[in-house]
MDAnalysis code that builds the backbone (N, CA, C; Angstrom):
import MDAnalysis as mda
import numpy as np

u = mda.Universe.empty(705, n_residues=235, atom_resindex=np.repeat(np.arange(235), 3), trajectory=True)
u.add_TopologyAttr("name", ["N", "CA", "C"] * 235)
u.add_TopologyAttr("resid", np.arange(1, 236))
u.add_TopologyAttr("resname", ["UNK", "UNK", "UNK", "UNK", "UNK", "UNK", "UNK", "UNK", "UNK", "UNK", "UNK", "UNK", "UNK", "UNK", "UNK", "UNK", "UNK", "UNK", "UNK", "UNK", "UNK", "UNK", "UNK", "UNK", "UNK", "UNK", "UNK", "UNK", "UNK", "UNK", "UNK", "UNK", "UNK", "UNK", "UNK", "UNK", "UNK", "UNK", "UNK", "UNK", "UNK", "UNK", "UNK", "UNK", "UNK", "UNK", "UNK", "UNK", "UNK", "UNK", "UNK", "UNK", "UNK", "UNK", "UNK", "UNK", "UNK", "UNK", "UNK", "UNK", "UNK", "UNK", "UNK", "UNK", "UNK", "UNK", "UNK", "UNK", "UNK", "UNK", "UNK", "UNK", "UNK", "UNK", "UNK", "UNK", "UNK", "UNK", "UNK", "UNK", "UNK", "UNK", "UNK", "UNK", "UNK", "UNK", "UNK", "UNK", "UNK", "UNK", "UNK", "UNK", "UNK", "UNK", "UNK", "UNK", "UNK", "UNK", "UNK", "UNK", "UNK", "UNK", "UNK", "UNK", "UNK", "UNK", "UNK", "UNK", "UNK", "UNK", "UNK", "UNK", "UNK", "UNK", "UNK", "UNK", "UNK", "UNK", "UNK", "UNK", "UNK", "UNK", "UNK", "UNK", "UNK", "UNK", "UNK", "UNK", "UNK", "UNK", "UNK", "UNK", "UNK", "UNK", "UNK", "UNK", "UNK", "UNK", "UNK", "UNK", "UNK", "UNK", "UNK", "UNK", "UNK", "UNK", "UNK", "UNK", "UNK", "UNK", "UNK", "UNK", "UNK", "UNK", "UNK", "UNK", "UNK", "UNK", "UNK", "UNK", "UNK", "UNK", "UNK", "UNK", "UNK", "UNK", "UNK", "UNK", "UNK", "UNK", "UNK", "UNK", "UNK", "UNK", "UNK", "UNK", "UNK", "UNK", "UNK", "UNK", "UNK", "UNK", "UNK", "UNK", "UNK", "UNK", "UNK", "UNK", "UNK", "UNK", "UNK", "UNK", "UNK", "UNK", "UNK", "UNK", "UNK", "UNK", "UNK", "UNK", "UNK", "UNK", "UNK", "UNK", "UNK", "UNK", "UNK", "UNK", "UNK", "UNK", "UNK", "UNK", "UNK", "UNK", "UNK", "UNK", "UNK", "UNK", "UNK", "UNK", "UNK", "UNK", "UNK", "UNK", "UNK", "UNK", "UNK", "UNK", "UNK", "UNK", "UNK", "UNK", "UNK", "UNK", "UNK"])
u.atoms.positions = np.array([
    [57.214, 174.806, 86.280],
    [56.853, 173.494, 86.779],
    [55.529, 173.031, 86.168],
    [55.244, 171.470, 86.136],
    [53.832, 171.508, 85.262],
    [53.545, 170.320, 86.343],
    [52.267, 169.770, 85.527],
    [51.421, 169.417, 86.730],
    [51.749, 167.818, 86.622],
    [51.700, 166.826, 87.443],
    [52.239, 165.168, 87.773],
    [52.686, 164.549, 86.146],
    [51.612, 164.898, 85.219],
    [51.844, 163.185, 84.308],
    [50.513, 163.253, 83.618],
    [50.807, 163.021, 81.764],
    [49.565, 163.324, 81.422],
    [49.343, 162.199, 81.141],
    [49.963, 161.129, 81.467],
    [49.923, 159.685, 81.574],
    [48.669, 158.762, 82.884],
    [49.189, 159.974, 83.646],
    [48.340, 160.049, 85.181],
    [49.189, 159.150, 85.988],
    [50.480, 158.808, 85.681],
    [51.591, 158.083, 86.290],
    [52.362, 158.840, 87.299],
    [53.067, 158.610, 88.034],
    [54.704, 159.290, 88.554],
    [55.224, 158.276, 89.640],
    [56.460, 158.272, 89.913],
    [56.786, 157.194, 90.857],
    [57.509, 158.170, 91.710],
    [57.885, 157.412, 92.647],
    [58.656, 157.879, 93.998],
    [59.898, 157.660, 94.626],
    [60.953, 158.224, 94.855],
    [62.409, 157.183, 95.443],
    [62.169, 157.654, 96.980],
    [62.150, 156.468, 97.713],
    [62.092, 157.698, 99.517],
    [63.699, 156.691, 99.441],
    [64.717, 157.527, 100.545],
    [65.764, 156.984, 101.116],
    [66.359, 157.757, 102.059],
    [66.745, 156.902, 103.041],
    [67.366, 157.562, 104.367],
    [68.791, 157.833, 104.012],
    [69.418, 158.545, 103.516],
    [70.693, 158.624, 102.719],
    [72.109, 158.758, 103.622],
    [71.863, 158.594, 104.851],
    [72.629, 158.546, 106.140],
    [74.388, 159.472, 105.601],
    [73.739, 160.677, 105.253],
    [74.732, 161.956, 105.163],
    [75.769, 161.713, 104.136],
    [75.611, 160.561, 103.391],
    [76.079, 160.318, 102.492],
    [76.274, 161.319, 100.779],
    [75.267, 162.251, 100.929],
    [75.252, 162.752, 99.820],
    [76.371, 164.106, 99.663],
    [77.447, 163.717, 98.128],
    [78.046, 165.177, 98.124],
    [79.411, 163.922, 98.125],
    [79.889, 162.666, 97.918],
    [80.173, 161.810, 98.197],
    [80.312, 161.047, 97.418],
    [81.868, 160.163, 96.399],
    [81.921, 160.062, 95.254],
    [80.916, 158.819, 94.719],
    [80.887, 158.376, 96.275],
    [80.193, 156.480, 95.783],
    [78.840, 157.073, 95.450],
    [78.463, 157.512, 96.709],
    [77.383, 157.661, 96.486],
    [76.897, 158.214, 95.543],
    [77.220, 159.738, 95.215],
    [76.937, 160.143, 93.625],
    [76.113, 159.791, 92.490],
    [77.728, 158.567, 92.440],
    [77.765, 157.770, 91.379],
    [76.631, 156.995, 91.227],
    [76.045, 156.455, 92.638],
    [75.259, 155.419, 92.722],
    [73.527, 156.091, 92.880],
    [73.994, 157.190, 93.379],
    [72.632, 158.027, 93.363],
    [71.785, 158.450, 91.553],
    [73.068, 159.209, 91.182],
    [72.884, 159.275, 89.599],
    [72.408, 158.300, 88.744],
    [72.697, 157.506, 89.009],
    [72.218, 155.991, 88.355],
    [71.229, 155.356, 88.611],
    [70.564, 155.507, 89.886],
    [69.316, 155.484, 90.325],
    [68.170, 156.668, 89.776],
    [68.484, 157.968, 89.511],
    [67.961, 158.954, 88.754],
    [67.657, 158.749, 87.276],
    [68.444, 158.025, 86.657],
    [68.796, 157.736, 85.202],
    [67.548, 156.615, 84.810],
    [67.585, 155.715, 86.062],
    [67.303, 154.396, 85.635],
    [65.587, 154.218, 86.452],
    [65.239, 154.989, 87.157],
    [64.108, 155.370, 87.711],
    [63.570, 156.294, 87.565],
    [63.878, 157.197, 86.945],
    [63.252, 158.716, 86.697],
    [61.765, 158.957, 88.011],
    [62.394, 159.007, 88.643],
    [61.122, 159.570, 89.875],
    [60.874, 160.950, 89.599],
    [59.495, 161.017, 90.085],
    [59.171, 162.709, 89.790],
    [59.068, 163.274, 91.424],
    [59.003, 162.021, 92.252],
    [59.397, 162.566, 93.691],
    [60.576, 162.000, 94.300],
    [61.252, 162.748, 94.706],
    [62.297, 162.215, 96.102],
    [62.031, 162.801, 97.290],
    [61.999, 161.285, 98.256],
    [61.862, 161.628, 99.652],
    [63.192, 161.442, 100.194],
    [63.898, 162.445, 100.626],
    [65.295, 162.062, 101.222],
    [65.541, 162.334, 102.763],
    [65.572, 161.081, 103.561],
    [65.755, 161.836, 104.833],
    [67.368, 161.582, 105.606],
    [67.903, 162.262, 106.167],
    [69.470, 162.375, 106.805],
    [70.449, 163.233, 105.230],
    [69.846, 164.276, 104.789],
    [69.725, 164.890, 103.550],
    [70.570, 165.745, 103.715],
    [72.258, 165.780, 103.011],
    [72.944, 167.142, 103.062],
    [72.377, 167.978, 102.644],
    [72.136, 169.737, 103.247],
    [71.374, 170.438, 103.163],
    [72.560, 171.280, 102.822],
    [72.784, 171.050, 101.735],
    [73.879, 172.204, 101.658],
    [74.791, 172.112, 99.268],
    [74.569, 173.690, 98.852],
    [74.505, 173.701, 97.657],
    [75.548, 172.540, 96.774],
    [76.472, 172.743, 97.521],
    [77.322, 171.641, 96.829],
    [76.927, 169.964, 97.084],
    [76.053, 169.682, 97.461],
    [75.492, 168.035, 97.841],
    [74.464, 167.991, 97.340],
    [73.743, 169.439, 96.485],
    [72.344, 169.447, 95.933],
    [72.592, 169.479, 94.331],
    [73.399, 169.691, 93.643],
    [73.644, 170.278, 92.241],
    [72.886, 168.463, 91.412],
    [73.100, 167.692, 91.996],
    [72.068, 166.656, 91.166],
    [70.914, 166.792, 90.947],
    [70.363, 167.262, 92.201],
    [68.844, 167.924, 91.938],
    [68.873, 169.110, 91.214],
    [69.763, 170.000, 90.865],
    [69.062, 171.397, 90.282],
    [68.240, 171.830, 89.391],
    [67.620, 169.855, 89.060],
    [66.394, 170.327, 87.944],
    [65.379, 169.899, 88.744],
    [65.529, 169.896, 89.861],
    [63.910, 169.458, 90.931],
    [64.019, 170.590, 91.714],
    [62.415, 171.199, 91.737],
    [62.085, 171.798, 92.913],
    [61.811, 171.466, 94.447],
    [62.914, 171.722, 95.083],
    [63.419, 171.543, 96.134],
    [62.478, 172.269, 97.691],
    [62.425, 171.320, 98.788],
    [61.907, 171.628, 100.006],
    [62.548, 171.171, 101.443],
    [62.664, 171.499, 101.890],
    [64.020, 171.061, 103.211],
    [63.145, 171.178, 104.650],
    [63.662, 170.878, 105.777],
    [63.269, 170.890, 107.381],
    [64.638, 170.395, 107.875],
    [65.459, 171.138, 108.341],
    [67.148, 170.962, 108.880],
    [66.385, 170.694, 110.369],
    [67.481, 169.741, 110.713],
    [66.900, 168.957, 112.184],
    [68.798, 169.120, 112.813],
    [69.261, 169.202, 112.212],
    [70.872, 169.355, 112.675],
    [71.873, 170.538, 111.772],
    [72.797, 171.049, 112.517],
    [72.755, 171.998, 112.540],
    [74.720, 172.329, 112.556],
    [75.529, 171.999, 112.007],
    [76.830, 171.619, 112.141],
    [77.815, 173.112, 111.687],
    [79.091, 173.154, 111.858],
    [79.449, 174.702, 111.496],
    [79.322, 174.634, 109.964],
    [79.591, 173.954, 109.189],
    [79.709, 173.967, 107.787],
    [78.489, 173.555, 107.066],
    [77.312, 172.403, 107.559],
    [77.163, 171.871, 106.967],
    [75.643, 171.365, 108.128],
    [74.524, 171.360, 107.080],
    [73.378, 170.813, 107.734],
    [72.924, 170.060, 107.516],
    [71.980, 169.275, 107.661],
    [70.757, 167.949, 107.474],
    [69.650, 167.823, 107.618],
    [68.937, 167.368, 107.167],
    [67.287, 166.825, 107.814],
    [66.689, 166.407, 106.482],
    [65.296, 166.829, 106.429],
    [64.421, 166.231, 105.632],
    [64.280, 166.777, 104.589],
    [64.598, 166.160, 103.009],
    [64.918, 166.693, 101.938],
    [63.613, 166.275, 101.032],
    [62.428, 167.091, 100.668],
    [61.784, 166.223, 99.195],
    [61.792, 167.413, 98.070],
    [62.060, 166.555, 96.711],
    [62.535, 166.891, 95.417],
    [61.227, 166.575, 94.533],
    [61.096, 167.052, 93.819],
    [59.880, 167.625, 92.829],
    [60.214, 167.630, 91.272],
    [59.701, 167.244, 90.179],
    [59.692, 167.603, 89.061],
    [58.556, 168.525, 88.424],
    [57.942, 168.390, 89.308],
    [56.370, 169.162, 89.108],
    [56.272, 170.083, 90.077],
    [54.728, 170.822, 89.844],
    [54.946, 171.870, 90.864],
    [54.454, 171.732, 91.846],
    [55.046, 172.275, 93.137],
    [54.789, 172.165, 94.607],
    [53.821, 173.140, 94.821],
    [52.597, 173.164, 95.452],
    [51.662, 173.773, 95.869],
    [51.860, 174.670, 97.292],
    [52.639, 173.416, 97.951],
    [52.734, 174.035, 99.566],
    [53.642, 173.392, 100.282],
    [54.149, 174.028, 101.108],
    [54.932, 173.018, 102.396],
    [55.096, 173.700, 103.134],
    [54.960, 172.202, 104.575],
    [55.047, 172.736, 105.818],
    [55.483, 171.712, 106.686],
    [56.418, 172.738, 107.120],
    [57.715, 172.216, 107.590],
    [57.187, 171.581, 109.304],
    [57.631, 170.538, 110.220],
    [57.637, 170.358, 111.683],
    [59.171, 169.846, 111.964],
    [59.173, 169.639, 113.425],
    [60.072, 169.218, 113.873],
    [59.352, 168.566, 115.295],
    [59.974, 167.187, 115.477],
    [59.200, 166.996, 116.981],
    [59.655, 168.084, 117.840],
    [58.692, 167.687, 118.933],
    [58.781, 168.581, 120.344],
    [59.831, 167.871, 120.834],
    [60.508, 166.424, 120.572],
    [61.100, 165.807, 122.160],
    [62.007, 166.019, 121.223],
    [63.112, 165.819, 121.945],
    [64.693, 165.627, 121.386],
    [65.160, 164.343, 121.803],
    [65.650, 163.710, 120.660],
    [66.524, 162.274, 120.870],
    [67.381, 162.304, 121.880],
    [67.390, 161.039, 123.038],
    [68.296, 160.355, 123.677],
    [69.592, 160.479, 122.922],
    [71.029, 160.816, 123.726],
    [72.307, 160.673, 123.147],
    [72.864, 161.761, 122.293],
    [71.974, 161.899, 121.027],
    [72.383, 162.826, 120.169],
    [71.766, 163.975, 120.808],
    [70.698, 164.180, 121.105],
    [69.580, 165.252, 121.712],
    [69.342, 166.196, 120.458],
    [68.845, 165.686, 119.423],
    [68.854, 166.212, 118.172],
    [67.246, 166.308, 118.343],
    [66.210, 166.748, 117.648],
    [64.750, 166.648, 116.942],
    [64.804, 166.063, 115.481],
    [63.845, 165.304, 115.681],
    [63.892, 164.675, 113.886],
    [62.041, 165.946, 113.473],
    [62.527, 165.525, 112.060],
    [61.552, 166.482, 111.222],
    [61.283, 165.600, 110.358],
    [59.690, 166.509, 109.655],
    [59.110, 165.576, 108.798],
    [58.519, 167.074, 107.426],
    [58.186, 166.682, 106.284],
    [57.549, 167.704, 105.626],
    [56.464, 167.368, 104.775],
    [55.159, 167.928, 104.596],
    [54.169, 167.486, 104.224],
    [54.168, 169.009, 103.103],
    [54.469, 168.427, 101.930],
    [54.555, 168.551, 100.844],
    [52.999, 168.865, 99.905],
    [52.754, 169.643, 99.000],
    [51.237, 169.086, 98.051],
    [51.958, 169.716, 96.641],
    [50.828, 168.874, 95.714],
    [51.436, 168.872, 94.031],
    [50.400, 168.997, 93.570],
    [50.336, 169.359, 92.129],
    [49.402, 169.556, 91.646],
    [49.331, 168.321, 90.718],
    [47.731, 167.827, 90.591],
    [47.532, 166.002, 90.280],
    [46.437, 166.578, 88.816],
    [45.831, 167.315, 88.909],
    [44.847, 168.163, 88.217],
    [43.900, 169.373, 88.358],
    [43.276, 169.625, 87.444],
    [43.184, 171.270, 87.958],
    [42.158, 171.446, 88.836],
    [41.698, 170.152, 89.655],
    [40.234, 169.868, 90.982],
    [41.628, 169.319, 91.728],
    [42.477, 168.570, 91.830],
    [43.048, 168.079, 93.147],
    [44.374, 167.830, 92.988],
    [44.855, 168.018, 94.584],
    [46.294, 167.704, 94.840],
    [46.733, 166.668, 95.093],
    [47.838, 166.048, 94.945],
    [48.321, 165.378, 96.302],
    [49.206, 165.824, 97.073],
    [49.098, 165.205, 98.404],
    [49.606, 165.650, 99.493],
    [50.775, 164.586, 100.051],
    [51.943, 164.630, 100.128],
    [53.048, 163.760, 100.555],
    [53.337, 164.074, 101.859],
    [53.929, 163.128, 102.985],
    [54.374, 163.416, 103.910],
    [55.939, 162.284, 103.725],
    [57.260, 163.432, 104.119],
    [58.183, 162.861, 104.272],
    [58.469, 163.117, 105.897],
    [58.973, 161.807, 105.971],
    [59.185, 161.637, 107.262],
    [60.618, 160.834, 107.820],
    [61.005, 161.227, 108.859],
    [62.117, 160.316, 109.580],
    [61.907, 160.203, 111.170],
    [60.719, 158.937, 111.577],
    [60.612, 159.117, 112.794],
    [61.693, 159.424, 114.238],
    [61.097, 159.814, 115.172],
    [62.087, 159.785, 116.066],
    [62.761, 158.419, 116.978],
    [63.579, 158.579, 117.223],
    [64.039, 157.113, 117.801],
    [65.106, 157.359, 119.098],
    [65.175, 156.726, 119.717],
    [65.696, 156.870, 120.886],
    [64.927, 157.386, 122.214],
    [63.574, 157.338, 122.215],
    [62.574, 157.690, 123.127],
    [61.460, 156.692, 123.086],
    [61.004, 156.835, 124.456],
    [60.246, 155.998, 124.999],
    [58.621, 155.910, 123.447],
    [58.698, 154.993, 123.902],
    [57.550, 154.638, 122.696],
    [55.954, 155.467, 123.135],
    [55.879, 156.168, 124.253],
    [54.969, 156.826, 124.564],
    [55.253, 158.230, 123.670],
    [56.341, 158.657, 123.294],
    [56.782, 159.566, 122.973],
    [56.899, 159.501, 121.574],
    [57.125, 158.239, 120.900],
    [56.996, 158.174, 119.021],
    [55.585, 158.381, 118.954],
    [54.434, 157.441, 120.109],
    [53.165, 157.800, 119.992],
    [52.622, 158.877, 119.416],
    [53.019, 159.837, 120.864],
    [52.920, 161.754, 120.218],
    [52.613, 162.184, 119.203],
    [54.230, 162.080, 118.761],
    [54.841, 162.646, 117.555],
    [53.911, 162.265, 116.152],
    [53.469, 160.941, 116.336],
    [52.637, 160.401, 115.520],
    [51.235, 160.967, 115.362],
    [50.865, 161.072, 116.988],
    [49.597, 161.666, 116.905],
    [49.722, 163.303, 116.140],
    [50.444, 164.218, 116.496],
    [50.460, 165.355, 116.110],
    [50.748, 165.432, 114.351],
    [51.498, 163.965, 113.745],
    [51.244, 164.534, 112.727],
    [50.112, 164.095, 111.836],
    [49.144, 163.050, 112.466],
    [47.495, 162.758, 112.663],
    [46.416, 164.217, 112.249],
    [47.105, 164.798, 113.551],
    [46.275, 166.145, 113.385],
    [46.413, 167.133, 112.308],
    [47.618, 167.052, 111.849],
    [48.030, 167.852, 110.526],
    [46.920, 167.252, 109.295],
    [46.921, 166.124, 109.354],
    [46.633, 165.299, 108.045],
    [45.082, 164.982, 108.401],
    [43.941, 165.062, 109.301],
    [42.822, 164.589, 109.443],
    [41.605, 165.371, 107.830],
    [42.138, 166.892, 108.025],
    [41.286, 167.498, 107.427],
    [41.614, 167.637, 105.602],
    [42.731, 166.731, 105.562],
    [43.396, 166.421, 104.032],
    [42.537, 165.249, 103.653],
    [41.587, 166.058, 102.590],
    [40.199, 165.172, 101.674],
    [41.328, 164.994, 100.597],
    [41.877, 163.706, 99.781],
    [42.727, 164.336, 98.807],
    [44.040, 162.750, 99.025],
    [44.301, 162.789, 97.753],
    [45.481, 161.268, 97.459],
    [46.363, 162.071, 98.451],
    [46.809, 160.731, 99.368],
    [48.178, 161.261, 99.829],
    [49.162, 159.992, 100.340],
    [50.460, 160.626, 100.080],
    [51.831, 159.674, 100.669],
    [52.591, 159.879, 101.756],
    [52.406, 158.668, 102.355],
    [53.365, 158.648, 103.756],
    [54.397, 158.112, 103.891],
    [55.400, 158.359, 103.786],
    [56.624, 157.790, 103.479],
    [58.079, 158.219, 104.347],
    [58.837, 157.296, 104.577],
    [60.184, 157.221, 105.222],
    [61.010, 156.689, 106.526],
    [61.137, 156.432, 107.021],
    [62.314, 156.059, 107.844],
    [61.189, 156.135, 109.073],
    [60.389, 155.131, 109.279],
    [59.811, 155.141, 110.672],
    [60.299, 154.641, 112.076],
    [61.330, 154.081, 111.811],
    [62.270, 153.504, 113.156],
    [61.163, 152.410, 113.644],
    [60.497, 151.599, 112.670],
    [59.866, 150.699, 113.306],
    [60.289, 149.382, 113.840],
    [60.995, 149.358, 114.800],
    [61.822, 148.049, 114.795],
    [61.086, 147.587, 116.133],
    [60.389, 147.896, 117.285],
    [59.296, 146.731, 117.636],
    [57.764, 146.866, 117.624],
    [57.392, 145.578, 118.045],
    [55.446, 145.417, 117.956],
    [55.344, 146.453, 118.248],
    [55.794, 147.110, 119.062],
    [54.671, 147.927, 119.718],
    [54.992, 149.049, 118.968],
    [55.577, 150.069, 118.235],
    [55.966, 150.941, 117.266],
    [55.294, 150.249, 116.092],
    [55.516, 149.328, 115.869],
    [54.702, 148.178, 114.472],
    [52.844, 148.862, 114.862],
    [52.407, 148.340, 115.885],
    [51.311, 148.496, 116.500],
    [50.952, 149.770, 116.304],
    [51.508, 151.030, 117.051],
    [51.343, 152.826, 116.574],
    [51.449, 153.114, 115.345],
    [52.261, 152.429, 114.562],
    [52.257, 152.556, 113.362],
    [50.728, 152.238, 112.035],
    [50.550, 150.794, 112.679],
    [49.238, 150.752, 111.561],
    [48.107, 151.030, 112.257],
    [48.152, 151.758, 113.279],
    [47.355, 152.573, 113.980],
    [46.873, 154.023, 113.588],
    [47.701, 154.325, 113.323],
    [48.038, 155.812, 112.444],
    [47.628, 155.677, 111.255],
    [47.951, 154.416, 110.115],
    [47.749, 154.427, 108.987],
    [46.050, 154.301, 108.785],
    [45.567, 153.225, 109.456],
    [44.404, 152.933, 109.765],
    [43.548, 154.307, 109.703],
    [43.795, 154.647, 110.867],
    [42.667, 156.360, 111.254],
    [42.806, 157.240, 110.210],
    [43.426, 156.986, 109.218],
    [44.095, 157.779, 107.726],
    [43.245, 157.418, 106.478],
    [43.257, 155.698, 106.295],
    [42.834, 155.487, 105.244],
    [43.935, 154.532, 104.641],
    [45.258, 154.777, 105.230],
    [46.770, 154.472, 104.027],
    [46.790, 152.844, 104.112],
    [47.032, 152.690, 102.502],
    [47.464, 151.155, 102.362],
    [49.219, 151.255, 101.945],
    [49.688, 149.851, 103.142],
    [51.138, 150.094, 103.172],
    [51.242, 149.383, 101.539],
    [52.472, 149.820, 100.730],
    [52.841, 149.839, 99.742],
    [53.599, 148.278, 99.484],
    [53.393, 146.911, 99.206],
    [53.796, 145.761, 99.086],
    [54.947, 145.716, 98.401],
    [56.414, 145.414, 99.040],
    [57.490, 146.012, 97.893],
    [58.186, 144.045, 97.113],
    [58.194, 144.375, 96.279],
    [59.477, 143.119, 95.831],
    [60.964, 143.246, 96.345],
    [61.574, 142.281, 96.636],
    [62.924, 142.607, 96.621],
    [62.863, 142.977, 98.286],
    [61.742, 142.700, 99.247],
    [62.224, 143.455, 100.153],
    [62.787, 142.544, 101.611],
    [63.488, 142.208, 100.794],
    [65.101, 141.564, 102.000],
    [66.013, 142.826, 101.641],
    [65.657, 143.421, 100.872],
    [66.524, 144.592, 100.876],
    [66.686, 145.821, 101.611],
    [64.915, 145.785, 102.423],
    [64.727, 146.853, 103.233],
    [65.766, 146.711, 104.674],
    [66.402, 148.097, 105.112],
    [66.248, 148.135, 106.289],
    [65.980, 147.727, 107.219],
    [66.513, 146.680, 108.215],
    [65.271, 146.038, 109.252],
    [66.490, 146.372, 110.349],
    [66.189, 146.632, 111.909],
    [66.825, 146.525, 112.956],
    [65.678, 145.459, 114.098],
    [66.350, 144.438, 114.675],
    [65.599, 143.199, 114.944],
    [64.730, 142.732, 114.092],
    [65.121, 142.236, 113.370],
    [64.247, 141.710, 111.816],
    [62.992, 142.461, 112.034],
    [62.726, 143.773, 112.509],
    [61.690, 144.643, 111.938],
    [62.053, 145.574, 110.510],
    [61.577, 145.988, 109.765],
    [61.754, 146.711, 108.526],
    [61.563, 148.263, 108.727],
    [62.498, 149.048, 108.591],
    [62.661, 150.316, 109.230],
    [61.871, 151.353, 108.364],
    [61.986, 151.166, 107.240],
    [61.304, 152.137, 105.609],
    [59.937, 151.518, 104.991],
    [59.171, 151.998, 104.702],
    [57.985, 152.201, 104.449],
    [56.968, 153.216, 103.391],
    [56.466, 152.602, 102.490],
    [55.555, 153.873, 102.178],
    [53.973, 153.179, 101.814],
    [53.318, 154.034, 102.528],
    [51.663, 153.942, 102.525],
    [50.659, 155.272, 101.298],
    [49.942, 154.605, 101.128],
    [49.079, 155.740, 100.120],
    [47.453, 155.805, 100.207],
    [47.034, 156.370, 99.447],
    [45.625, 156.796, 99.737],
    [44.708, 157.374, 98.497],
    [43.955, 156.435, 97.706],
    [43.473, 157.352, 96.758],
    [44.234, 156.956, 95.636],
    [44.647, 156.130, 95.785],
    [46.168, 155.612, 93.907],
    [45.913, 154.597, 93.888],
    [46.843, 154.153, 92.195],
    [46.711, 152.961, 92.541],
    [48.330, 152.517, 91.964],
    [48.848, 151.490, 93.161],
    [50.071, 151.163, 92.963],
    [49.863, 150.480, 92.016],
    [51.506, 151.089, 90.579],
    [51.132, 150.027, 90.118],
    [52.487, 148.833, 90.237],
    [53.350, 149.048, 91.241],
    [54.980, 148.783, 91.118],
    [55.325, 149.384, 92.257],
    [55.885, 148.181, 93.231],
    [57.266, 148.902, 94.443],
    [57.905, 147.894, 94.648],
    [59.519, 148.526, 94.917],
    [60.704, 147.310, 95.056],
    [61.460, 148.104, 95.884],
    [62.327, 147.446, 96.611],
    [63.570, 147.873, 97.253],
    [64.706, 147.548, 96.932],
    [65.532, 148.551, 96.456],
    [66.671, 148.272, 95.604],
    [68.318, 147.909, 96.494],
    [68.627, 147.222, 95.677],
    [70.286, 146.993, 96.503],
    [70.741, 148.234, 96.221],
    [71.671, 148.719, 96.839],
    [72.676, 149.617, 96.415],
    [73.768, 150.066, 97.063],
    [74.336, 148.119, 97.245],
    [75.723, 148.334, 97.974],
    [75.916, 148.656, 98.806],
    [75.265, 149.260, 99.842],
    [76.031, 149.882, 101.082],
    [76.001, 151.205, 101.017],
    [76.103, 152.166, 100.237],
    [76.335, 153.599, 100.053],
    [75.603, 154.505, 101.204],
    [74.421, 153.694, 101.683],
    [74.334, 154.380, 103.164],
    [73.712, 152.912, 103.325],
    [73.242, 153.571, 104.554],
    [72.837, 152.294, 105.502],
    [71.914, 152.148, 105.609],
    [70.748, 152.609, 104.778],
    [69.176, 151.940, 104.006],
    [69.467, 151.555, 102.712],
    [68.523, 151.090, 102.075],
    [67.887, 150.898, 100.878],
    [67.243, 151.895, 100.617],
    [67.233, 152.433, 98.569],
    [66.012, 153.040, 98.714],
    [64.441, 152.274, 98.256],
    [63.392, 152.808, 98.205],
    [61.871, 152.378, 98.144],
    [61.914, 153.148, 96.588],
    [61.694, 152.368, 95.959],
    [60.845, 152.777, 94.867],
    [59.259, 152.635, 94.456],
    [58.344, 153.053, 94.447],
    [56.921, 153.222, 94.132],
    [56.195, 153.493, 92.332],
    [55.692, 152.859, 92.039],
    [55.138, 153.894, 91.073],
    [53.280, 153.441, 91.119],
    [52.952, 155.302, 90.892],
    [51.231, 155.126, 91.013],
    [50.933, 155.785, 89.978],
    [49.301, 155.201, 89.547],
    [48.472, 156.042, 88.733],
    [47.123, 156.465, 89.622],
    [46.850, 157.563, 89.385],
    [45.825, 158.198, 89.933],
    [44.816, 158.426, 88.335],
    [43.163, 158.910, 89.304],
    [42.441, 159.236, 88.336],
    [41.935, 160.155, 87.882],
    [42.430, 160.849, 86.857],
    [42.132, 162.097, 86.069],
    [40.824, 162.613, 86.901],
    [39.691, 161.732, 86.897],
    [38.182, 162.425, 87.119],
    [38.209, 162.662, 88.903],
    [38.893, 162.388, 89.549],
    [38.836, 162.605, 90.809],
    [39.096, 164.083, 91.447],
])
């Protein structure tokens, strides 16, 4: 594995891939997004966790957090690497979703940016179906993970932000961080449940130079986020 970009570039795909992967449309439509974006990160969350739904990636170094748990076949939080991974560490909330009674998971990822600093990614798929005192939490705890991270970092994925008041916890969190949310083109394309926008990515320490949200038919039931940043060698 080698280290980001001697360009000092790399971009990002986050997508909620809603179990879709392993799946001819999708595939097809995933591959083509690989081809035509060359990301050096993927954030994938609702992520078949399983070898035959991964063989597209087998040239990315791979990191997982399974939140479900099926006889054949698992899921959760998937991020993909072209470079090398430093560390990961895996959570899962404490509460379990209303209905499904599942836990969602998140993984905070680090890369190597140069031979003084990392960056640090967080993939995420908030929880949903609980009282908004309870996304609070979840938020706060992963606050506490990230306070003592001096160092570029990405927050990215599927926040279930669909009202003010989740809107509100949300740039609440980003705020006490540092993160500037990522301005996308194209984004009637995002995700929204009550014309709130469900996908997201914030950063820290970069500099965007490009984000859009891409059509892609239907193949799941997000969009993905594309990003691209340059960081600075001397940092």
């Amino acid at each position: 594995m080698k280290k980001i970009s001697p360009s000092r570039t790399f971009s990002i795909l986050c997508w909620n891939v809603h179990k879709e992967m392993g799946r001819m449309a999708f595939e097809q439509t995933f591959s083509h997004l690989l081809a035509k974006c060359d990301p050096q990160l993927l954030l994938l969350q609702e992520a078949v966790l399983a070898p035959q739904a991964l063989r597209t990636l087998s040239h990315f170094q791979l990191a997982s957090v399974k939140n479900i748990e099926m006889t054949k076949l698992s899921y959760g939080i998937l991020s993909a690497s072209s470079f090398e991974m430093l560390s990961h560490t895996e959570i899962l909330t404490h509460i379990k979703e209303l209905y499904c009674m599942t836990k969602k998971g998140l993984l905070i990822t680090s890369y190597r940016l140069n031979e003084k600093t990392a960056l640090y990614v967080v993939n995420l798929h908030a929880i949903n179906f609980v009282s908004h005192k309870h996304f609070l939490y979840e938020l706060q705890r992963l606050l506490e993970h990230l306070r003592e991270v001096d160092a570029p970092l990405i927050v990215a994925g599927d926040f279930n932000t669909w009202s003010k008041r989740r809107e509100h916890h949300l740039e609440a969190f980003a705020a006490s961080l540092g993160l500037t949310k990522a301005a996308m083109e194209d984004a009637h394309y995002i995700k929204t449940l009550w014309k709130k926008p469900l996908d997201h990515i914030f950063y820290r320490d970069l500099e965007l130079l490009r984000a859009k949200a891409i059509d892609t038919q239907k193949v799941s039931d997000h969009n993905p986020l594309w990003a691209k940043f340059r960081y600075n060698d001397a940092s």
